[in-house]
C-alpha angles and dihedrals in degrees: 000000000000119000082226128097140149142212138187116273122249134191087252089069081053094098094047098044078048086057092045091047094064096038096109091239087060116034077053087072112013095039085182126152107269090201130114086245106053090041095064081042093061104025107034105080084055101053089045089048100243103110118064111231115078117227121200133173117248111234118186104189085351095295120121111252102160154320123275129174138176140192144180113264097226096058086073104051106181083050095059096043086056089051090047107074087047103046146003110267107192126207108279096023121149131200117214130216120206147166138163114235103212127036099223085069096059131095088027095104095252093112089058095043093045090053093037080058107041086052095055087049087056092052088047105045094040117049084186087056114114115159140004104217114189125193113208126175107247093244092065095087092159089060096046083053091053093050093049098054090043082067095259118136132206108247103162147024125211161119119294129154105263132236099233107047090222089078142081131248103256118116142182114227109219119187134181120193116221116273117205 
């Protein structure tokens, strides 16, 4: 059995993902509003069910680690035709989220086994489920990492809008094939 489990965010986890989003390993990436109401903002569609991804928090021994999130490609279209010109998206492929809250809990090997084991619970919870395809900006090399040693290989190289506007627009494609 994994230490690792996940449940669906709620607003009550606002306060602590507040907390994460200002941490500097992750505002470097993530550069969201830590605040309660852009938090509602970003998160409250998801939790009301209104907005497609699912977002869980990450628990590793029950205790909170990080936020991760996925979503089928194709319910974000002008996502998927961005993704398009630079790698094969099958039919039924997802894309994943992640971060760690607290930097002591970084470079320890949680992040690639919480990712390692959100994926297989997509393969097992979504028969229609083929790939997981995960965009990440080329100077995150500890993502790319992460990725690496989840199983997940680097298949691509391109331009995509980044998530925090500082950076460029150069990204690492990263794809893992369903396992069942």
């Amino acid at each position: 059995m994994s230490v690792y489990t996940f449940r669906p965010i709620t607003r009550q986890d606002f306060p602590l993902l507040g907390h994460w989003l200002t941490q500097p390993h992750v505002l470097r990436w993530w550069a969201d509003d830590p605040s309660p109401q852009a938090l509602e903002v970003d998160y409250g569609g998801t939790i009301d069910g209104t907005e497609p991804s699912e977002v869980f928090i990450a628990l590793r021994a029950g205790t909170p680690l990080g936020l991760i999130q996925r979503f089928r490609l194709t319910a974000y279209p002008q996502y998927l035709e961005a993704l398009r010109p630079l790698v094969d998206v099958p039919a039924g492929a997802y894309s994943i989220d992640y971060l760690i809250g607290e930097r002591d809990s970084t470079g320890r090997g949680w992040g690639s086994e919480m990712i390692r084991v959100f994926t297989q619970a997509i393969w097992r919870e979504d028969a229609q489920a083929s790939a997981v395809i995960v965009p990440v900006h080329t100077a995150n090399a500890a993502s790319g990492r992460a990725l690496e040693k989840a199983g997940f290989s680097c298949v691509a190289s391109g331009l995509l809008e980044p998530d925090n506007p500082v950076d460029d627009w150069s990204h690492h494609i990263y794809r893992a094939d369903a396992q069942r």
